[in-house]
TIBALUM-765782 format. One line per 4 residues: number of its first residue (from 0); their letters; for each residue z, y, x of N, C-alpha, C. Coordinates in steps of 0.05 Angstrom, whole numbers, plus 5000, padded with zeros to 4 digits. Layout:
# TIBALUM-765782
NUM	A	Z Y X Z Y X Z Y X  ... $
This chain:
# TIBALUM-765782
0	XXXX	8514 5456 3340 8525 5437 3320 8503 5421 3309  8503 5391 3311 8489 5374 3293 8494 5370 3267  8474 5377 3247 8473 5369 3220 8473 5342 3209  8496 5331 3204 8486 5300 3195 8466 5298 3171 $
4	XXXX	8447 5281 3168 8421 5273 3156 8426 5268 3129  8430 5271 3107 8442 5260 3084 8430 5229 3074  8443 5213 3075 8441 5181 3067 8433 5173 3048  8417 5196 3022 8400 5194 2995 8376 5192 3013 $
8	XXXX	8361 5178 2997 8336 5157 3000 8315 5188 2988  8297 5201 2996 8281 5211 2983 8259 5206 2980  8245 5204 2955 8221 5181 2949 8216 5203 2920  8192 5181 2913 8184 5195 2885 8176 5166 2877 $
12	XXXX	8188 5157 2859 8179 5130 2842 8176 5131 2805  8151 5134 2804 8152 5130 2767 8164 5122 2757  8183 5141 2735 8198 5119 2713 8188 5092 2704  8154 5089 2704 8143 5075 2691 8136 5040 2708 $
16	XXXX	8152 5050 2733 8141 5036 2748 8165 5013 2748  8153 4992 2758 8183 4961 2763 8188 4957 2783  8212 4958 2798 8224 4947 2820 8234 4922 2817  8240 4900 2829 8243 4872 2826 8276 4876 2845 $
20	XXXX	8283 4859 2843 8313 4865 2850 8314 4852 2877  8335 4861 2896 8335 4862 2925 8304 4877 2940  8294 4898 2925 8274 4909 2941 8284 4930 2944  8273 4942 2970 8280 4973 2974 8262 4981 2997 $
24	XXXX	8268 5010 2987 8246 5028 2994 8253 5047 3012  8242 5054 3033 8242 5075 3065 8244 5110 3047  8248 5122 3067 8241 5155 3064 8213 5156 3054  8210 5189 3036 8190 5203 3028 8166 5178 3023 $
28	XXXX	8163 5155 3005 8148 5139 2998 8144 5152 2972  8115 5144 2955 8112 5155 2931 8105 5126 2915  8114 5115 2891 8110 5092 2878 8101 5107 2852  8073 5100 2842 8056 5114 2831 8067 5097 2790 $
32	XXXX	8053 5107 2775 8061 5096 2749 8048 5069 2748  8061 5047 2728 8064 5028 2723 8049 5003 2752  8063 5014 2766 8062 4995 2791 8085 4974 2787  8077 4958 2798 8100 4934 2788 8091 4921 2819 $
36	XXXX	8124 4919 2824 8137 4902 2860 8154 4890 2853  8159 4861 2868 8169 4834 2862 8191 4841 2873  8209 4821 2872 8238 4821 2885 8233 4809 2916  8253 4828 2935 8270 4823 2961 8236 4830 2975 $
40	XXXX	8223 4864 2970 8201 4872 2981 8214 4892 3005  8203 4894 3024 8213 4913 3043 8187 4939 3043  8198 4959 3026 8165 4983 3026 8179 4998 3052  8168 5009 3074 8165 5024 3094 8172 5060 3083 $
44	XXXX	8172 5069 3099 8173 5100 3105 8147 5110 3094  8143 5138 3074 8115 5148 3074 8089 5128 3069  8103 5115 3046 8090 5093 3043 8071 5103 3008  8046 5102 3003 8039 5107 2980 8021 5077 2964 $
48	XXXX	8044 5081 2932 8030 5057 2921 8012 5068 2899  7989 5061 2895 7982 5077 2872 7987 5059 2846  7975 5082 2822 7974 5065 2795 7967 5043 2795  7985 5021 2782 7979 5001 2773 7985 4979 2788 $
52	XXXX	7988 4977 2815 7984 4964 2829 8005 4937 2834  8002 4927 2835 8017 4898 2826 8020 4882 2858  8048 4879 2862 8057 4870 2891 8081 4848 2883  8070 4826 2897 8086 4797 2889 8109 4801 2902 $
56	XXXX	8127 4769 2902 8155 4777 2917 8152 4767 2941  8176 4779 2959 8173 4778 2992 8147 4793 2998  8138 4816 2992 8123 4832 3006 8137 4851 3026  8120 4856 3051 8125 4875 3060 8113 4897 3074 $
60	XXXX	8111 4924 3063 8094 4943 3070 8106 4966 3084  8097 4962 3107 8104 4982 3142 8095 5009 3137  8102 5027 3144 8097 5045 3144 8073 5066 3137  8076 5082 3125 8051 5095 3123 8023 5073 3107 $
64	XXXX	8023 5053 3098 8008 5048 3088 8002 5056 3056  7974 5048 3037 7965 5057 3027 7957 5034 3013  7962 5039 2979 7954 5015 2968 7945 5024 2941  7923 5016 2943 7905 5021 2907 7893 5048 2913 $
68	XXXX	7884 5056 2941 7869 5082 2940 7848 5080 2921  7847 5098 2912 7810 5102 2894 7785 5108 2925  7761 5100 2923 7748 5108 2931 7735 5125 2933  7724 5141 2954 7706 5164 2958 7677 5163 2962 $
72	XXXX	7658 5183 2939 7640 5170 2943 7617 5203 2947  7614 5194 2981 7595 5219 2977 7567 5218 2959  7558 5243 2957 7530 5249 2943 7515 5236 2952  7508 5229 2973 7475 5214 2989 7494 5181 2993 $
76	XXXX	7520 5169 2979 7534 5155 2991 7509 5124 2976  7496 5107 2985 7476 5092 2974 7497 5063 2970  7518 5053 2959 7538 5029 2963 7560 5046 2944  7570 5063 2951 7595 5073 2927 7593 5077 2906 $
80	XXXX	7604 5063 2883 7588 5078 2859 7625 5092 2841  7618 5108 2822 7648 5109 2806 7638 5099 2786  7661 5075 2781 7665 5061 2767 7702 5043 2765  7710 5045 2736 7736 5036 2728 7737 5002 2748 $
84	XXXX	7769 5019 2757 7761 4992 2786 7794 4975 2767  7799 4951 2776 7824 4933 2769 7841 4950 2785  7876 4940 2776 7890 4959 2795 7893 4930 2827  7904 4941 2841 7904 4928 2868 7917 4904 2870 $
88	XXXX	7922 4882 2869 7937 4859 2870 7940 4851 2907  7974 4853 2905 7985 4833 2938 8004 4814 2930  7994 4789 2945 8002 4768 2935 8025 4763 2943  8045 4744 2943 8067 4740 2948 8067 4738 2979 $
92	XXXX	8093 4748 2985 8101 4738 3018 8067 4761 3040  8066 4779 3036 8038 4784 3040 8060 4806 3065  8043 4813 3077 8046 4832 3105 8029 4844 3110  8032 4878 3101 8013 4905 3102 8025 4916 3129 $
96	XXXX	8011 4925 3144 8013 4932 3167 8015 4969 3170  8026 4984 3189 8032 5011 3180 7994 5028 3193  7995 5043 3169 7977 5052 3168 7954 5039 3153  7951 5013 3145 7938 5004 3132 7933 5012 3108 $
100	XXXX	7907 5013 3092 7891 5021 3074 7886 5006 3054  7884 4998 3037 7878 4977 3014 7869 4990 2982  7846 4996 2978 7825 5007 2959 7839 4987 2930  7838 5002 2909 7834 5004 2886 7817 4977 2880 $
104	XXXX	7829 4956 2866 7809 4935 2855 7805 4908 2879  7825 4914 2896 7826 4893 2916 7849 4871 2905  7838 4843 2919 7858 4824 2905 7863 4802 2937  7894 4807 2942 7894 4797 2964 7917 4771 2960 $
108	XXXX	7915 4754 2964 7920 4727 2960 7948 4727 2972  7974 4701 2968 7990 4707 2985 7986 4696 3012  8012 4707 3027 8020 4702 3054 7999 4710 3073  7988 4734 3065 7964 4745 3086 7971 4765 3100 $
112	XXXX	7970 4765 3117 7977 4793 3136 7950 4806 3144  7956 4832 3135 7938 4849 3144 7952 4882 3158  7939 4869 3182 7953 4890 3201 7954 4922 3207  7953 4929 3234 7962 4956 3228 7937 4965 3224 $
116	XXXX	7930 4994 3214 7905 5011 3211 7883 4997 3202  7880 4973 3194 7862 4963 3169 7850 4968 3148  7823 4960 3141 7819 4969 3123 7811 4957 3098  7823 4955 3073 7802 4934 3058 7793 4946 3032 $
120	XXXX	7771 4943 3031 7760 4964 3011 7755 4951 2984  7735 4973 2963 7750 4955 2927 7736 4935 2923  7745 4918 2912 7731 4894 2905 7723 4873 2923  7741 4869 2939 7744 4847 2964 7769 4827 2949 $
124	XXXX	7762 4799 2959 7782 4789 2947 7790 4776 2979  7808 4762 2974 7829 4747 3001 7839 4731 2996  7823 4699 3009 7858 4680 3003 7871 4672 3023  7895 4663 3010 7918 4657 3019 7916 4646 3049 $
128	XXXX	7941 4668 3063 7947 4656 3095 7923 4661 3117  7907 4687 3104 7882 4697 3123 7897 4716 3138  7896 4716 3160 7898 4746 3177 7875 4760 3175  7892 4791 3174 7867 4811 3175 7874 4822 3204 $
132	XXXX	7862 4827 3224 7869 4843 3247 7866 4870 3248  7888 4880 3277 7897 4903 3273 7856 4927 3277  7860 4942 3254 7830 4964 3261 7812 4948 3250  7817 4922 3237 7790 4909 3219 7782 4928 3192 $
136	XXXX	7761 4924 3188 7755 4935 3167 7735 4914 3148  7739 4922 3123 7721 4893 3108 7718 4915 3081  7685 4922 3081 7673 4926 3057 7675 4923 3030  7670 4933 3014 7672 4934 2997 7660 4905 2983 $
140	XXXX	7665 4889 2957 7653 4871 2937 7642 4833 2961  7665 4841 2976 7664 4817 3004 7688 4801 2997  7680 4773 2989 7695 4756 2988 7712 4744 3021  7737 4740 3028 7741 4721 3051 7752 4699 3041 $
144	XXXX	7760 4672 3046 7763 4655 3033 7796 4645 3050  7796 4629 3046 7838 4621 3055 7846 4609 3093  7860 4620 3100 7874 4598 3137 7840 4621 3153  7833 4647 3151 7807 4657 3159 7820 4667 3177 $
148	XXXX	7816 4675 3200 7827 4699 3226 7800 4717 3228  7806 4742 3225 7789 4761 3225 7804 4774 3242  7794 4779 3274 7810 4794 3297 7812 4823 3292  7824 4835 3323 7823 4862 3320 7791 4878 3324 $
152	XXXX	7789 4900 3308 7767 4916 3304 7748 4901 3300  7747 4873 3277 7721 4866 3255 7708 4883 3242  7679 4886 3238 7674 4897 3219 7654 4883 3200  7666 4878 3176 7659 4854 3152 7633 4872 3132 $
156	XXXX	7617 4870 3137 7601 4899 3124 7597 4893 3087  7592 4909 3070 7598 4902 3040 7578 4882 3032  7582 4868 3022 7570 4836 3007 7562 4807 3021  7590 4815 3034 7586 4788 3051 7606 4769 3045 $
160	XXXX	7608 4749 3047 7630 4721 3043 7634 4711 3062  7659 4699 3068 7664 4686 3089 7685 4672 3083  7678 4634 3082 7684 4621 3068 7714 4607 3084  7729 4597 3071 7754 4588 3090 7754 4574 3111 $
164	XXXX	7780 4579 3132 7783 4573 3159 7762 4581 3179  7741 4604 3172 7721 4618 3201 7748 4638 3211  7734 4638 3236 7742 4658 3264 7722 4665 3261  7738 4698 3272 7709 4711 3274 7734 4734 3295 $
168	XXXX	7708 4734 3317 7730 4744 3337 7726 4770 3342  7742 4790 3360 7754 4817 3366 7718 4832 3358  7711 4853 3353 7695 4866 3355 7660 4862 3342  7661 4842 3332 7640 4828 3320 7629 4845 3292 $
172	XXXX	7609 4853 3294 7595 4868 3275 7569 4852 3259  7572 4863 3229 7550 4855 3217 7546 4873 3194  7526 4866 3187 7503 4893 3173 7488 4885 3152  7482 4898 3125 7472 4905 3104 7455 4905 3107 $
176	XXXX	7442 4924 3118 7415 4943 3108 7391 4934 3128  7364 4921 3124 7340 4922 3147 7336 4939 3143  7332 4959 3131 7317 4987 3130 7336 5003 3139  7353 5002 3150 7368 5025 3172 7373 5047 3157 $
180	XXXX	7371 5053 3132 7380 5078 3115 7359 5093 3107  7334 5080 3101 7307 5095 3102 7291 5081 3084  7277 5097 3065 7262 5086 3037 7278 5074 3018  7264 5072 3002 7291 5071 2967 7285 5040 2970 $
184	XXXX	7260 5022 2980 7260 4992 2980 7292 4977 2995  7301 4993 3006 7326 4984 3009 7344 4974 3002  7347 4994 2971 7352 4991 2953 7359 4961 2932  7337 4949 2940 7332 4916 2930 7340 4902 2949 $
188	XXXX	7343 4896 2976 7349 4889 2994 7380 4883 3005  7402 4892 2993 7429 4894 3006 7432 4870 3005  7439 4862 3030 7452 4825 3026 7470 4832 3052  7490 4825 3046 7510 4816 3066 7509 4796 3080 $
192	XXXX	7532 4782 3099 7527 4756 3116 7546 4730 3099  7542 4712 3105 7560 4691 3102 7562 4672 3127  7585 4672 3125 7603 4647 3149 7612 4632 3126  7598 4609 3125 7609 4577 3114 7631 4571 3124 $
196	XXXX	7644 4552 3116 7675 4533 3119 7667 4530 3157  7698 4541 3167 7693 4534 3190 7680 4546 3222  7657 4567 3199 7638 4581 3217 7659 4592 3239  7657 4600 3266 7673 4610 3285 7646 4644 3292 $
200	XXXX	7653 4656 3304 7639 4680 3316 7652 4691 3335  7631 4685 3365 7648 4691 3388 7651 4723 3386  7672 4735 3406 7676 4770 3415 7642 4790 3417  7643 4799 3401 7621 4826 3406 7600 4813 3400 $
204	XXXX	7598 4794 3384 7574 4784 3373 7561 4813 3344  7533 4803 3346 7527 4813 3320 7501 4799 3304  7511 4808 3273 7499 4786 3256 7478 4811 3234  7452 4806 3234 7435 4818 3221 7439 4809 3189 $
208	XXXX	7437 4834 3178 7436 4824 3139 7426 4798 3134  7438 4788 3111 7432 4771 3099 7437 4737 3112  7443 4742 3142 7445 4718 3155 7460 4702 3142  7461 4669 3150 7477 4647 3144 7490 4645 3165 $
212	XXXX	7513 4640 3167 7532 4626 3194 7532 4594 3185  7522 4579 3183 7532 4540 3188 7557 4526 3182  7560 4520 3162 7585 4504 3170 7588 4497 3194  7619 4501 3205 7627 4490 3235 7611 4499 3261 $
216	XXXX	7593 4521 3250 7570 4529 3276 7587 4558 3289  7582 4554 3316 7597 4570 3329 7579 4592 3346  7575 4624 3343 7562 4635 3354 7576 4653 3383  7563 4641 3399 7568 4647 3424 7577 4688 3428 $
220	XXXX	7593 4691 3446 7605 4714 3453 7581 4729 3453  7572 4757 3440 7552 4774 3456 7523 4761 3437  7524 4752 3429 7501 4739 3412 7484 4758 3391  7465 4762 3386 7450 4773 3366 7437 4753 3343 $
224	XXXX	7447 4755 3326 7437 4726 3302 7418 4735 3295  7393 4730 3289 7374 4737 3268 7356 4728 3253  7366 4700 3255 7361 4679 3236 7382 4660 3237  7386 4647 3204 7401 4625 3194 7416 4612 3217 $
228	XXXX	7438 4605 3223 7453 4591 3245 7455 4556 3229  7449 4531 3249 7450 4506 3233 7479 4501 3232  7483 4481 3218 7514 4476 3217 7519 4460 3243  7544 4462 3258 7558 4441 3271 7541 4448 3301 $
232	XXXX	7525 4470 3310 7512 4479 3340 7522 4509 3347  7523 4504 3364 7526 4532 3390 7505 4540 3390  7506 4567 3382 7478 4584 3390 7487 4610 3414  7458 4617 3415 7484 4642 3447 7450 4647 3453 $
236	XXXX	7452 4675 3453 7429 4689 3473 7429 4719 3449  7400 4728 3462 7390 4758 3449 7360 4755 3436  7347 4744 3412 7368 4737 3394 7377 4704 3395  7389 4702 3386 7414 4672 3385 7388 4650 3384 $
240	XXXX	7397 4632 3403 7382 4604 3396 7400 4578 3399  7391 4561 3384 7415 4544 3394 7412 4529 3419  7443 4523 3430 7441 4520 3451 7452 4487 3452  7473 4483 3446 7477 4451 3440 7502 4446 3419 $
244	XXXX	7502 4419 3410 7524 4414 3391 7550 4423 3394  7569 4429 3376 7600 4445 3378 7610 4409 3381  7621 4410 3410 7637 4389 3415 7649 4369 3387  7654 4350 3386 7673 4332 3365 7692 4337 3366 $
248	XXXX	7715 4341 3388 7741 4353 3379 7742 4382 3373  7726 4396 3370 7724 4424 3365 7712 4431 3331  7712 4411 3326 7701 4405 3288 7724 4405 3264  7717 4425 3251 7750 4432 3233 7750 4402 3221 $
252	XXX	7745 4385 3216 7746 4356 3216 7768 4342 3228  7767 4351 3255 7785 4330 3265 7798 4353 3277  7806 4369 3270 7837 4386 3269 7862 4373 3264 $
């Protein structure tokens, strides 16, 4: 004999918390205290929101995702610190992907999708109409700026910017630290990367601390940056040199 499933919704949502009208919520989700969700939101299955966390209208969050986690900060952890973080802001019309992650003190702009198993850690902000790709991850106190495509498995490392409309493609890594995790002079040293308006970054490239990406400068697939990229040239080798101007129809200009 089959047991039919009973048709009550089971969830845990704070009295304290606001639902916006035409939203509704999947199986075993937890909506944490004074979280506040806009009207006509679709929350997923096993979905956790934490305190505070503030979600515009037309959101929608897939399954299993995770919003306003607090951070974890090991003992030897040299970048985490505890400290009273904002609660999490998703902007209107926004698209969390299942399994996705979203830290405590993040502020994500509307109409951004950020996909499945993502990561965005505290104090990253996001604007409007950026894709995050599926397995990206983006650091902690990293600005992205608005229309950005960040592919699948980015990794945005903490204090970097990246200013509106860059690509930055599948697998592309960049890095903090010259001192590789060794001596306290390090310490003084954290600089992230920046991609200016435009910057593009071919597949499996990688970008050394502190680098500049160029307005409109495009770094070739496989590339090692390790100095400043000019605006508006192709660079491409090990490490990157430039190689010749980014075509004229290829100039966010004449888009």
């Amino acid at each position: 004999m089959v047991q039919q499933a009973s048709s009550k919704r089971i969830n845990f949502i704070d009295p304290s918390a606001t639902l916006g009208g035409g939203t509704e919520v999947g199986h075993f989700s937890v909506i944490g205290a004074e979280v506040t969700i806009g009207q006509n939101c679709q929350i997923g299955n096993n979905v956790t929101i934490h305190r505070g966390s503030r979600l515009g209208d037309n959101v929608r969050v897939d399954d299993g995702a995770v919003i306003g986690k607090l951070p974890m900060k090991a003992k030897i952890s040299a970048t985490t610190r505890e400290e009273s973080l904002d609660p999490t802001v998703i902007g209107e019309g926004c698209l969390i992907g299942t399994s996705a992650v979203i830290y405590a003190g993040a502020a994500i702009g509307p109409r951004v999708l950020v996909a499945d198993l993502a990561t965005v850690r505290e104090k990253v902000e996001i604007g409007e109409a950026t894709i995050v790709g599926r397995g990206a991850a983006i650091e902690g106190s990293t600005r992205i700026g608005s229309y950005c495509k960040i592919e699948t498995n980015v990794y945005i490392t903490a204090y970097s910017e990246i200013e509106d409309r860059a690509f930055i493609a599948p697998c592309v890594a960049t890095s903090n630290d010259n001192f590789v995790g060794r001596t306290k002079e390090r310490f003084k040293h954290y600089k992230g990367v920046t991609v200016k308006k435009g910057g593009r970054l071919g597949v499996n490239c990688t970008i050394l601390p502190g680098k500049v990406i160029g307005e409109d400068s495009l770094v070739a697939a496989g590339a090692l940056v390790t100095k400043d990229t000019p605006p508006r040239k192709i660079v491409a080798g090990a490490p990157a040199k430039p190689f010749r101007e980014v075509p004229k129809e290829q100039l966010l200009e004449n888009q």
